[in-house]
DRENGU-410393 format. One record per atom (N, C-alpha, C, O, CB): x, y, z. Coordinates in steps of 0.2 Angstrom, whole numbers, plus 5000, padded with zeros to 4 digits. Glycine has a CB too. Example, Ala and Ser with C-alpha at 12.3 -4.5 7.8 and 13.67 -1.06 7.14 Angstrom:
BEGIN
506649725039/506249785039/506649845039/507149835042/505749785045/506449895035/506849955036/506450005039/506750065040/507049975029/
***
This chain:
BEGIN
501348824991/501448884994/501648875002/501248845005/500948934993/502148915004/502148935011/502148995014/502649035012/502548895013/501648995018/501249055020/501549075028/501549015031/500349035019/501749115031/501649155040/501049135041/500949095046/501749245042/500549155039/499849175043/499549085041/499749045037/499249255039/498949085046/498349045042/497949045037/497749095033/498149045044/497648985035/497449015026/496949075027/496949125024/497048935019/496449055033/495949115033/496049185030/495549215028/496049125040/496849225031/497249285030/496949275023/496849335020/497949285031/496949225020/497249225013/496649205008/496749205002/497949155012/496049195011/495449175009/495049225009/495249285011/495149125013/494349225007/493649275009/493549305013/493249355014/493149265008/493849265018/493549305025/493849375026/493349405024/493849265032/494249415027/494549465031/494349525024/494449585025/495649445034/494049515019/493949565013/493249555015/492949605014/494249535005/492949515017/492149515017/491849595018/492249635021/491949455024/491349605017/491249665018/491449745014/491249805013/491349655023/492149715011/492349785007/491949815004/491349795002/492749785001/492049905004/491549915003/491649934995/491249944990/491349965009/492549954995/492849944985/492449894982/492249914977/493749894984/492149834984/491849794979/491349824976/491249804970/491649744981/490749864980/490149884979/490349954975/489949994975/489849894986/491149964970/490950014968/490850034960/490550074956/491350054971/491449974957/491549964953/491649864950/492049834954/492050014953/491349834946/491549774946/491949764942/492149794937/490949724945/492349694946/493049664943/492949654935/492449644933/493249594947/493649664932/493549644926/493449554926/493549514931/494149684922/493349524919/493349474920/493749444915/493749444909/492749454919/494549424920/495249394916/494949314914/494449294915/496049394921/495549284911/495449244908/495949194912/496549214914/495549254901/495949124914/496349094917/496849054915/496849004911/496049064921/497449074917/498249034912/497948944911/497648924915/499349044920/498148924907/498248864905/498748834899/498748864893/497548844903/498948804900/499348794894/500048794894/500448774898/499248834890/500248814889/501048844889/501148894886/500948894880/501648804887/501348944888/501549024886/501949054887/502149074892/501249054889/502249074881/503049104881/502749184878/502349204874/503949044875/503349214884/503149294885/503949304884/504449264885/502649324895/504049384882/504649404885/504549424896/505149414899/504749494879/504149434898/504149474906/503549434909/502949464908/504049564905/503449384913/503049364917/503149404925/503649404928/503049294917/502449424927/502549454931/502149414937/501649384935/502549514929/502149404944/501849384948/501549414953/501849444958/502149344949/500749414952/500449484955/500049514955/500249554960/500649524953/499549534953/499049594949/498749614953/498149604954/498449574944/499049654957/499049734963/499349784957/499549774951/499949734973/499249834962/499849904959/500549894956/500749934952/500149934966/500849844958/501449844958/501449804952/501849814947/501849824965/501049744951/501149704946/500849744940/501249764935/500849644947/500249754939/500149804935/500249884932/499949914927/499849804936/500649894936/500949954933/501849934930/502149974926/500950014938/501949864934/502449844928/502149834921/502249864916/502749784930/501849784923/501349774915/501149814910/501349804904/500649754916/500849874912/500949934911/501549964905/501549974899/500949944916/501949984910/502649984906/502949974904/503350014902/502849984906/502849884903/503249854898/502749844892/503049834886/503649784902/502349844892/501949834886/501849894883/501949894877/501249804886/501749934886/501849994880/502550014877/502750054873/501650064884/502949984881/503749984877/503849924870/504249904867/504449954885/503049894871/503049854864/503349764867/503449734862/503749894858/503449734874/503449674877/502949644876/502449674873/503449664883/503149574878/502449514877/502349504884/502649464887/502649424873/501949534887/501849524897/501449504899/500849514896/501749574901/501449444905/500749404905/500849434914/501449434918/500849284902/500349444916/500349444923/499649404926/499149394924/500349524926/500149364934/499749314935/499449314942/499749284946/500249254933/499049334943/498649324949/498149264950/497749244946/498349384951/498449244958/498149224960/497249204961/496849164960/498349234963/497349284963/496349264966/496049314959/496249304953/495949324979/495649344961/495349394955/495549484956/495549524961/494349384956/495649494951/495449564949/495649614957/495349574961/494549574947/495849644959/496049694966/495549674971/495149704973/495849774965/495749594974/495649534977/496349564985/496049564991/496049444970/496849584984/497349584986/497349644991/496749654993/497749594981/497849684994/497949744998/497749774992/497249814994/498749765000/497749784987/497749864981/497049874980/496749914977/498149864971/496749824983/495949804980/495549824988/494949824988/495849694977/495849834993/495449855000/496049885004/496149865010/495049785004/496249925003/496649995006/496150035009/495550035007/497150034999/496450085013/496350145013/496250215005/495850265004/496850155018/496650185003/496650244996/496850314997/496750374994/495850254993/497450285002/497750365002/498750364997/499350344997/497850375014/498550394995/499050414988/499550484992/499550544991/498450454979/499850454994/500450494998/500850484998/501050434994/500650515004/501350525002/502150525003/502250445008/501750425011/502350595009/502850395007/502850355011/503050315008/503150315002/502350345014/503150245012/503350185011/503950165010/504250145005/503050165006/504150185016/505050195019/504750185027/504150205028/505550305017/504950165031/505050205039/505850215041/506250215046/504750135046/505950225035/506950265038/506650355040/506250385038/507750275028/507150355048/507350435046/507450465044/507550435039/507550465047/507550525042/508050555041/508650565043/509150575040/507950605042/508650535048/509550525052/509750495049/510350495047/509650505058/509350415049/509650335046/509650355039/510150325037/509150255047/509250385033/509350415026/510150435027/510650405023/508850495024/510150485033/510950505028/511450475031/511950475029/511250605027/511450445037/511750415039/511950345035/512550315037/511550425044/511550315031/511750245027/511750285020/512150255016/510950175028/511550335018/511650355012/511850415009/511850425003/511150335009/512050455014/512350515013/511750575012/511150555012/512750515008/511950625011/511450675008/511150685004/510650715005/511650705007/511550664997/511150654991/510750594990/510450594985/511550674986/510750544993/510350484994/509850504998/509350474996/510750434998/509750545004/509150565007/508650605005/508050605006/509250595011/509050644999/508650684994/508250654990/507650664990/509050724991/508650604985/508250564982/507750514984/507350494981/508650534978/507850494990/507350464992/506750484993/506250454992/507350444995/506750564996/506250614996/505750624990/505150634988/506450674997/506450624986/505950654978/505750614975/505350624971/506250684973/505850524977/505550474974/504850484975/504350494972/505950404976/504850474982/503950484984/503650544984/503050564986/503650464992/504050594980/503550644977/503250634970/502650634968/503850714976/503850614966/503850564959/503250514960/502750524956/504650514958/503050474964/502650424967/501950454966/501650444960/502750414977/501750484968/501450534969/501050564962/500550564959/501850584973/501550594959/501550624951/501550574949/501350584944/502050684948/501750524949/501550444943/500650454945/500150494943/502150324947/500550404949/499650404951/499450454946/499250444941/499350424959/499550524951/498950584946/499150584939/498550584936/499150674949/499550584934/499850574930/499550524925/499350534920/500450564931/499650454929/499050394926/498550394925/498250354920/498950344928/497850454930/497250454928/497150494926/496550494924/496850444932/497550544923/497450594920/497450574912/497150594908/497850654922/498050534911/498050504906/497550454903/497250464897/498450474906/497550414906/497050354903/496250394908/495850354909/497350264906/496250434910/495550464910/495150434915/494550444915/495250464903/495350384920/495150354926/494650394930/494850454930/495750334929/494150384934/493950404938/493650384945/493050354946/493850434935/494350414948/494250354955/494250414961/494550404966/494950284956/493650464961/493650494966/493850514969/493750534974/493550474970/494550544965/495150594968/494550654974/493950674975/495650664958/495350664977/494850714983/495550714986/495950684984/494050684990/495450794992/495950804995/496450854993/496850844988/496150754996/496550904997/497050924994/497750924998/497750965004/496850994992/498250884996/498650875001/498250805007/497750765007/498750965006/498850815012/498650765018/498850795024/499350835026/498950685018/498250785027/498450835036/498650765039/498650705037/497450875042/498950785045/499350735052/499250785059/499550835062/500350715050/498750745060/498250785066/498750775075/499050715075/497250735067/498850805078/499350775082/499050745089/499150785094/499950825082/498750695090/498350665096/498850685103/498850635107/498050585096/499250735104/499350755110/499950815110/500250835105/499650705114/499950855117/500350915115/501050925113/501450975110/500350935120/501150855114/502150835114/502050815106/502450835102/502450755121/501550795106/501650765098/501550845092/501850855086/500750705096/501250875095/501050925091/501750995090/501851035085/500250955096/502150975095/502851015095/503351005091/503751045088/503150985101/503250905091/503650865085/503350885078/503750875072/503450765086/502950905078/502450925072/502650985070/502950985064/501550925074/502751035072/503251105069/503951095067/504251115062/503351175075/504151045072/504751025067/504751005061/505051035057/505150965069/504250955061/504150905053/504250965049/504750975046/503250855051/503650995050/503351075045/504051105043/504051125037/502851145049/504451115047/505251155045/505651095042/506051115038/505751185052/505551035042/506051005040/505850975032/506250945028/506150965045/505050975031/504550955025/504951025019/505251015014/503550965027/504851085022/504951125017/505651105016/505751065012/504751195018/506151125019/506851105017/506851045014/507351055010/507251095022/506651005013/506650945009/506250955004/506650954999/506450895012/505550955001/505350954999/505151024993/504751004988/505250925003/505451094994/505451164991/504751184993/504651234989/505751154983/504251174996/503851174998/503351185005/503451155010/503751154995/502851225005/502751265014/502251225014/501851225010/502451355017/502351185021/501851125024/501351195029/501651245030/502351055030/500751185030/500351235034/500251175040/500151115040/499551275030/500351245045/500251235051/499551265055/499451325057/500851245054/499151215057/498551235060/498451225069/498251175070/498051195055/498651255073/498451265080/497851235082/497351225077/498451345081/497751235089/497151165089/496451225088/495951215084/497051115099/496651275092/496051325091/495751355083/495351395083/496351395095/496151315078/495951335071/495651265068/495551255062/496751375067/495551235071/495451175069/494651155066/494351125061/495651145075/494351185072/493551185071/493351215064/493151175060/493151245077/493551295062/493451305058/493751285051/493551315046/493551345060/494151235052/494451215046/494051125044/494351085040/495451215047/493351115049/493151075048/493451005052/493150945051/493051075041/493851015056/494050945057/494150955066/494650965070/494850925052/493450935067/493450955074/493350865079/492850835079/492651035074/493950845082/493850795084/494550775089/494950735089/493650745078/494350835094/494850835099/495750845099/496150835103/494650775102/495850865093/496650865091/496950905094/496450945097/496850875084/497650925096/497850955099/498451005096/498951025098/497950925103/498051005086/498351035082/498551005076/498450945077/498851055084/498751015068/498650985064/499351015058/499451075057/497851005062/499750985054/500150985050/499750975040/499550915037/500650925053/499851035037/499450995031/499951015026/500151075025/498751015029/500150925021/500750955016/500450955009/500150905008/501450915016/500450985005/500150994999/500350944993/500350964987/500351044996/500350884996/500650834993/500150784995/499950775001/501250824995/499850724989/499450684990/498750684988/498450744986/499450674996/498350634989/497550654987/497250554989/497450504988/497350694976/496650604991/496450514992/496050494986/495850534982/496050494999/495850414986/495550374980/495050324981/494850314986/496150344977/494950304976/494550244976/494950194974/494950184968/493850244972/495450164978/495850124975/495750054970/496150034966/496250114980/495050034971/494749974967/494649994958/494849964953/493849964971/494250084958/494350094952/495050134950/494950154944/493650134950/495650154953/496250144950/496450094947/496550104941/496550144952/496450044951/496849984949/496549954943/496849934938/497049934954/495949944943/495549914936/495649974931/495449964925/494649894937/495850024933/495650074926/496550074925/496650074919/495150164928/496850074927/497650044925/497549984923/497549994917/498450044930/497349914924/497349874920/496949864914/497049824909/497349824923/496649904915/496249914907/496849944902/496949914897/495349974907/497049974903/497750024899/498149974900/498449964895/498050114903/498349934904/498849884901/498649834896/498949814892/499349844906/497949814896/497849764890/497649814885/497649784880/497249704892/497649854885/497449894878/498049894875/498149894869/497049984879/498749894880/499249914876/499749804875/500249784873/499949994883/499249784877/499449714874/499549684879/499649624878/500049704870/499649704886/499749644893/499149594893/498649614891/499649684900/499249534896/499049484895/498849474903/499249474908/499549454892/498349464904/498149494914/497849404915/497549384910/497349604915/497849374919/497649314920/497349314927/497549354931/498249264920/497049284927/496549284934/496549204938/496449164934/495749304932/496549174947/496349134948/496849074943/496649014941/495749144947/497449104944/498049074941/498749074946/499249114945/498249114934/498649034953/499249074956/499749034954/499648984951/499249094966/500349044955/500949034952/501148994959/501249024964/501349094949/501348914958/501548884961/502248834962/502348794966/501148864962/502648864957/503348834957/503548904952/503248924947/503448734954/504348924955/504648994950/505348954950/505648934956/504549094954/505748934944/506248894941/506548944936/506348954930/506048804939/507048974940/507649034938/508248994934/508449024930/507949074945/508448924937/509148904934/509348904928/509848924927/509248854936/508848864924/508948874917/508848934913/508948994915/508548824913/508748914909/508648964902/508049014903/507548994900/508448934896/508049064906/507449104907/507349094912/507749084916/506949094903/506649094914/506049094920/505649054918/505249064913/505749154922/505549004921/504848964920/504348964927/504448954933/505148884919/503648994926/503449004930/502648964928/502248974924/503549084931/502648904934/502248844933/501448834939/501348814944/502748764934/501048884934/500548894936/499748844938/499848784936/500448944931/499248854940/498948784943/498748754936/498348704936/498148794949/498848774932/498348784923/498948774920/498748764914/497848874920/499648764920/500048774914/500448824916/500348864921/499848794908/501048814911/501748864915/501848904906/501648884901/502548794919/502348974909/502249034907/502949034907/503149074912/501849074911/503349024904/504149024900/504249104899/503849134895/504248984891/504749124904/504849204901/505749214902/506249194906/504149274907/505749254897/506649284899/506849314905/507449304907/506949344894/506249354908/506349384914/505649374920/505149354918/506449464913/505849384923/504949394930/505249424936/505649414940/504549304933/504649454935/504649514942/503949464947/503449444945/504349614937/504249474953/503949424959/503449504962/503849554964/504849374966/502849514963/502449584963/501849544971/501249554972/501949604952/502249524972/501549484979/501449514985/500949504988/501749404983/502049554987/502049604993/501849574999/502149525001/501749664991/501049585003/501149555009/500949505009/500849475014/500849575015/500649465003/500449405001/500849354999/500549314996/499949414996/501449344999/502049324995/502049275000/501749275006/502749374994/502449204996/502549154999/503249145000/503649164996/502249104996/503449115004/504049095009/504649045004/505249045005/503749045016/504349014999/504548964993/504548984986/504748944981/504248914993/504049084985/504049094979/504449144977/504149194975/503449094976/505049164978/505549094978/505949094984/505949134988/506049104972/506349014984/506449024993/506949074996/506949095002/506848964998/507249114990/507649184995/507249224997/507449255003/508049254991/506649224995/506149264999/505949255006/505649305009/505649264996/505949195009/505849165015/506049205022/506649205025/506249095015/505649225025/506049255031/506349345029/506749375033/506749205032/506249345025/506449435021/505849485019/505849525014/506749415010/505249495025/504749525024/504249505028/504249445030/504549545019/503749545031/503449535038/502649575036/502449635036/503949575045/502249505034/501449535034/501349565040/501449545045/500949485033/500749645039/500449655043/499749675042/499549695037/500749695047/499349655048/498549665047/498349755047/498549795050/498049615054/497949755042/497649845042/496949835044/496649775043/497749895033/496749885047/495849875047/495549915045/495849965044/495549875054/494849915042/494649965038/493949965039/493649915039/494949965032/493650025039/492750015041/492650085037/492950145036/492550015053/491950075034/491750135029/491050145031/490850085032/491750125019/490650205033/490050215036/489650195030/489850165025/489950285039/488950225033/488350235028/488450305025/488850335028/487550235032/488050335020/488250415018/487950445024/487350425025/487850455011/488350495028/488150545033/487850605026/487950625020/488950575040/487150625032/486950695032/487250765035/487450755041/486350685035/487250825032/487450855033/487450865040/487950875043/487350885030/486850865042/486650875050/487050825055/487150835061/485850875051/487250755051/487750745055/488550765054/488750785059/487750695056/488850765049/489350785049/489250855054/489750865058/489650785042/488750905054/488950965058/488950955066/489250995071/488451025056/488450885067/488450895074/489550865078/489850875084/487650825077/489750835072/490450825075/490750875075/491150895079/490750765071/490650895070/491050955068/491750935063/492250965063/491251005076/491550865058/492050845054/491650885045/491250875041/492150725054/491950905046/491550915038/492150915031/491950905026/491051015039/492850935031/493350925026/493350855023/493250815027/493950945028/493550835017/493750805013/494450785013/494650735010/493750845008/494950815018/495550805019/495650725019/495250685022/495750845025/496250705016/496450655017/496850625025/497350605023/496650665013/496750615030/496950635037/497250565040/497150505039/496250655041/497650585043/497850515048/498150565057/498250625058/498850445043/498150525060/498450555068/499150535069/499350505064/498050515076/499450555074/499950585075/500350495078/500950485077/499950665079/500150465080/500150385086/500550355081/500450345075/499350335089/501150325085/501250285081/501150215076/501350185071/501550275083/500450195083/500250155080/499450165078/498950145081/500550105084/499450215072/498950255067/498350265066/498150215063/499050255062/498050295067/497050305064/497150335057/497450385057/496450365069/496950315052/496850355047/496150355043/495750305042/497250335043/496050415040/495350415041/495150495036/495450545036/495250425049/494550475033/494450525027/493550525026/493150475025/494950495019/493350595026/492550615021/492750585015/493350595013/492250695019/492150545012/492350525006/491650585003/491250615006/492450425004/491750574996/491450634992/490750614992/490350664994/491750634984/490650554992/489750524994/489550525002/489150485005/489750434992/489950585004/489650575013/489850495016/489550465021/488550595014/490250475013/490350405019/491050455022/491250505020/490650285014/491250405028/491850405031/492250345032/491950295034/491750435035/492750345030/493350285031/493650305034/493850355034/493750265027/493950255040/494250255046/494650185045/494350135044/493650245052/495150185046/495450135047/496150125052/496350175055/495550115040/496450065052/496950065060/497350025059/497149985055/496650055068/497950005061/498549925061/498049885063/497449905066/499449915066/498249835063/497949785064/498249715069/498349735075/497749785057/498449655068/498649615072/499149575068/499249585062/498249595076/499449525072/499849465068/499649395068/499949355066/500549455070/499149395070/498649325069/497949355065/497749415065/498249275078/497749285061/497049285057/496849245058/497149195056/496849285051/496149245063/495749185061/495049215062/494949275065/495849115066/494549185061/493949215061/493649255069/493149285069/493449165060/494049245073/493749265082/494249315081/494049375078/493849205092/495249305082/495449385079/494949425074/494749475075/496249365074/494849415070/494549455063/494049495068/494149555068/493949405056/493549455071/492949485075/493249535079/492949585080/492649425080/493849515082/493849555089/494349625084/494649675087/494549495098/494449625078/494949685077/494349735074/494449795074/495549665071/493649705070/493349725069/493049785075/493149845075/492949675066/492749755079/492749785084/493149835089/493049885092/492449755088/493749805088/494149875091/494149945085/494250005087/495149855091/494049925081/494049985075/493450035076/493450095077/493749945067/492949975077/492250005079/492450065085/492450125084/491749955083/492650025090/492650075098/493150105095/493450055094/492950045107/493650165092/494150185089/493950245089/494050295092/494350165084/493450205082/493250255078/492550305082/492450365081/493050215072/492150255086/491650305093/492050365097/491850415097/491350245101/492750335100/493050365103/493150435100/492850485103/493650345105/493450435094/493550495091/493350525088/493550575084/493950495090/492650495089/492250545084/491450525087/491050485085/492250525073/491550555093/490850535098/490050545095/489650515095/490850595104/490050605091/489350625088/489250575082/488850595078/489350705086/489550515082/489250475076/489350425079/489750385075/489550485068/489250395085/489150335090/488450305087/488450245087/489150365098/488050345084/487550325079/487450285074/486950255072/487250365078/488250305069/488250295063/488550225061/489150205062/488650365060/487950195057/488150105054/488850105051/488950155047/487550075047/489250075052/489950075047/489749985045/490049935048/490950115052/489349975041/489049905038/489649875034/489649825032/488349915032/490249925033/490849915027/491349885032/491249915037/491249995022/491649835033/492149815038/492649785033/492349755028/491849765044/493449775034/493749715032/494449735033/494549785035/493549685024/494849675031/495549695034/496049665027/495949615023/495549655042/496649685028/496949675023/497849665027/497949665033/496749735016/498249665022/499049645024/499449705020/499449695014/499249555021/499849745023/500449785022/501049725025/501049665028/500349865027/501849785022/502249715020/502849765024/502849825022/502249675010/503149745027/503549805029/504449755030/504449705033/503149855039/504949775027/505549745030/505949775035/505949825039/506049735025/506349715033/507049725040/507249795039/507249845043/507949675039/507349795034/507749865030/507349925030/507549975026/507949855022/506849935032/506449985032/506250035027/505950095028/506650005036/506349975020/506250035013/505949975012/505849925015/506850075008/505849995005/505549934999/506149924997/506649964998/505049954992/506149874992/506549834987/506349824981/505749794980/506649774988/506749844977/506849854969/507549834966/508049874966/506649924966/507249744963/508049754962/508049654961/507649614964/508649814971/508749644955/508649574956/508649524961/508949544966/508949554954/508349474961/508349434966/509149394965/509449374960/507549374965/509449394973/510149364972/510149304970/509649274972/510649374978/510549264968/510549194965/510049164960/510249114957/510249154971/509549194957/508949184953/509149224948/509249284949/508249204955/509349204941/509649254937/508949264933/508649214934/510249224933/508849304931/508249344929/507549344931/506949344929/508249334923/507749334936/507049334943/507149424946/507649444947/507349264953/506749464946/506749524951/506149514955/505749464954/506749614948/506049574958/505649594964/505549674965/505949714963/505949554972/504949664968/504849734969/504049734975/503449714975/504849774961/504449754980/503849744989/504149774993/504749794993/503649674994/503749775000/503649805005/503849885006/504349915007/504049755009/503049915005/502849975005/502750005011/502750065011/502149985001/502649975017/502649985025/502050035024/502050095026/503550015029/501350005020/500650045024/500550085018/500050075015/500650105032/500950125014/500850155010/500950145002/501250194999/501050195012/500750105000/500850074994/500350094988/500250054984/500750004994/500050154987/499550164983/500150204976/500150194970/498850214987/500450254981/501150284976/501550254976/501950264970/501550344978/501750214982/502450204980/502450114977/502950084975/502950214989/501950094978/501950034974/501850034965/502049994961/501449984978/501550074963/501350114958/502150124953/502450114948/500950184961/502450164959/503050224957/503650144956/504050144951/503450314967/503650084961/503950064962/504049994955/504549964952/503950054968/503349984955/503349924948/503549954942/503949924939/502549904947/503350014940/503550074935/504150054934/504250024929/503650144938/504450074940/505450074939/505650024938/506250014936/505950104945/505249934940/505749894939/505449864934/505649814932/505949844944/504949894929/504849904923/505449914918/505749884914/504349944923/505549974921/506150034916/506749994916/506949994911/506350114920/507049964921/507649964923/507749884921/508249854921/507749994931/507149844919/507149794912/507149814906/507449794901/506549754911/506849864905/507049884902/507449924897/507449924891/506749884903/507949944902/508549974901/508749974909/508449994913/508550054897/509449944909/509849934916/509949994918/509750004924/510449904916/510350064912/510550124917/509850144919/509950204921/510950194913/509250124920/508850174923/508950164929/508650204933/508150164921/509450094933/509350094940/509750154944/509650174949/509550024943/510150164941/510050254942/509650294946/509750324952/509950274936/509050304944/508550334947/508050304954/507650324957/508150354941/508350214953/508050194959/508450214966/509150214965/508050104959/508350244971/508450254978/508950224978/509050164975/507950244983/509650264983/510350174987/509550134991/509350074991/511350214998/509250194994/508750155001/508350114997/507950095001/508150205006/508250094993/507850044989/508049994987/507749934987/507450064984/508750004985/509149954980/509449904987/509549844984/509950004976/509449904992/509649874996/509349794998/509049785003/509749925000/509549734994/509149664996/509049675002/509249715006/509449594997/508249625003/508149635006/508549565014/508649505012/507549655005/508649585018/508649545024/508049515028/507449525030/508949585027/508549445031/508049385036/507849435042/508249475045/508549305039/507049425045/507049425051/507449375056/507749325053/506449435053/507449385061/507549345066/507049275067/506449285066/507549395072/507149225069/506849175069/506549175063/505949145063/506349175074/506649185056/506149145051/505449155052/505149205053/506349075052/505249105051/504449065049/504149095058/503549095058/504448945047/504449105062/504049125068/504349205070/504449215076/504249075075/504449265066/504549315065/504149355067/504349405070/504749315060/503549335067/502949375072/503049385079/502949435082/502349345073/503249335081/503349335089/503649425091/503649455096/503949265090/503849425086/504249505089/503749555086/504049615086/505049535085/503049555084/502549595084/502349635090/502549695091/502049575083/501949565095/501849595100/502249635104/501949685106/501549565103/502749625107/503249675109/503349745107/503149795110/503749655110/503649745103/503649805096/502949825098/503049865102/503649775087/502249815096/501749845096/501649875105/501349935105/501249805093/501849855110/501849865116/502049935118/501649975121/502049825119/502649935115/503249995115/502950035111/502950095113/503949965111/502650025104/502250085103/501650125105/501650185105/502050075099/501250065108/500750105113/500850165119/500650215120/500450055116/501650105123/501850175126/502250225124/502350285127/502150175131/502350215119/502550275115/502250355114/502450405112/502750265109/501450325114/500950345112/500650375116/500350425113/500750305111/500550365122/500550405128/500850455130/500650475136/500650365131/501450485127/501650535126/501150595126/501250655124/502050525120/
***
């Protein structure tokens, strides 16, 4: 494999501490050995791989999916667990301007779809992972932001056939979310999760329906030329007609090498308290459930979870190593003091950090891999992958399953993806980028 980061990224370290682990335990897969001929190998066992799996075995496939490390090891396994709108950074301008009108529309309605897939799955298979929230607020940390923020609200309903509520800073207290905002957007769209017992409770529903889930099997050579897909695992290789590549910020630079240079890991940070007492949540004056994030570009997001913890999380950086890890932990910390002074008290014992996957193109990709004949892909959710990686494995399910279904994939999705600049040193254009955000920020 060849990896951007250090192996550190890619090891125990930066998950240490989750607090997902402590809620529900991994199931126990079985590890690939041998040789194994499937109709659909998929490379993966996130969201995105598993709800392919999903969908092709209940269409009656032979589907083996092949992860690496264990069980929601990955981003799907230590997220925030926020189930929203997202996983695009196009405008609205750049929507209709690369894709017209009715391309902007559908892309809207994909991540409402997104959205209604999740709720839809645990209602079905009867999951229960802590739903909460009604809708998601976007608090606006200054006045000029909060301006931009009545626009959104006029432009959400037009898009969406539905009234985003708008809350003034002076209404804030009373609506429980009292931590210096300078006003608040809430759209009735979204809910947050326990994303650990999602994803295990969708892979239980794909092996019930005959998927073949492997663990501690990463897939280390993918050979498209001949006949099929041969996909030659540390244990034995896995002969399939088709394979969907499901690795997102975890993906390697050689599996396969179109992929090299065509997506850009980033670090997320995440910290979960101790259960607050009422008497504290009142001394902050945070008391809602809402699923929440701030208005900065470069984000706090942050939620009451139903057991009185709180989750706080922030971007993160473009290096891993144990002193980075250290020093992001602790910016999280001072963050999270700043903006919620009255729980400068409260242990957040849960720390750990994970990788979002964001391209050139500023959407995801769904769609064959060029040159690899029966190779696809489907990544880079840009932060918000809980719906839209869900919504997106789904569809490159379907659309193996029957081609007109790409149809219903987005133009903005369909689009390969593209190289950064410099390749294998593509970070180098983090820190600037991030600089520019900060003063953006300052606004």
């Amino acid at each position: 494999m060849k990896r951007i980061f250090s192996e550190h990224a890619y090891g125990a370290g930066p998950r240490t501490g989750c607090w997902w682990d402590e809620t529900i335990a991994a199931p126990d897969w079985p590890e690939q050995s041998g040789e194994l001929s499937v109709d659909v190998g998929i490379v993966g066992g996130g969201f995105t791989g598993i709800s392919a799996a999903l969908t092709l075995a209940e269409a009656g496939l032979r589907v083996a999916v092949l992860e690496a490390m264990t069980p929601a090891w990955g981003a799907s396994g230590r997220n925030g667990g926020f189930c929203c709108l997202g996983g695009s950074r196009l405008s609205d301008a750049e929507l209709r301007a690369k894709f017209g009108e009715d391309g902007c529309k559908q892309h809207h309605a994909t991540e409402r779809k997104a959205i209604e897939l999740v709720s839809a799955r645990l209602a079905e298979h009867g999951i229960d992972a802590d739903r909460h929230s009604q809708g998601e607020t976007m608090l606006a940390h200054s006045p000029r932001a909060m301006e931009e923020m009545r626009g959104y609200a006029d432009s959400f309903e037009a898009h969406h056939g539905m009234e985003a509520q708008v809350s003034e800073q002076d209404d804030l207290a009373a609506q429980g979310m009292n931590a210096g905002f300078f006003g608040a957007v809430t759209i009735p769209l979204g809910f947050g999760l326990n994303p650990r017992k999602y994803l295990v409770g969708i892979a239980g529903a794909a092996q019930a329906a005959g998927a073949m889930l492997f663990q501690r099997s990463p897939v280390l050579e993918i050979d498209s030329q001949g006949q099929g897909v041969t996909l030659t695992t540390a244990g034995g290789r896995v002969r399939c007609d088709r394979a969907i590549v499901a690795t997102n910020g975890y993906s390697s630079e050689d599996l396969p090498d179109w992929l090299g240079g065509r997506y850009l890991p980033s670090q997320s940070n995440v910290s979960v308290t101790r259960p607050m007492t009422d008497e504290e949540l009142e001394a902050q004056g945070w008391t809602t459930l809402q699923a929440s994030y701030d208005s900065r570009n470069l984000l706090h997001y942050f939620r009451l979870m139903p057991d009185k913890r709180f989750l706080f999380g922030n971007r993160g950086g473009i290096l891993s190593t144990p002193g980075v890890e250290a020093a992001a932990r602790k910016a999280n910390r001072r963050d999270f003091e700043r903006m919620f002074p009255a729980w400068k008290h409260v242990e957040t014992p849960h720390q750990w950090s994970g990788m979002v996957c964001v391209s050139r193109t500023k959407a995801p990709f769904i769609g064959a891999v060029p040159g690899h004949p029966g190779l696809y892909a489907s990544m880079c959710y840009h932060g918000n992958g809980v719906a839209m990686a869900s919504w997106s494995g789904t569809q490159m399910a379907r659309v193996l399953l029957d081609p007109q279904a790409d149809a219903e994939t987005p133009p903005s999705m369909r689009v390969p993806l593209t190289k950064f600049p410099l390749g294998p040193l593509r970070r180098a254009f983090v820190p600037p980028m991030y600089a520019l955000l900060k003063l953006g920020d300052l606004r």
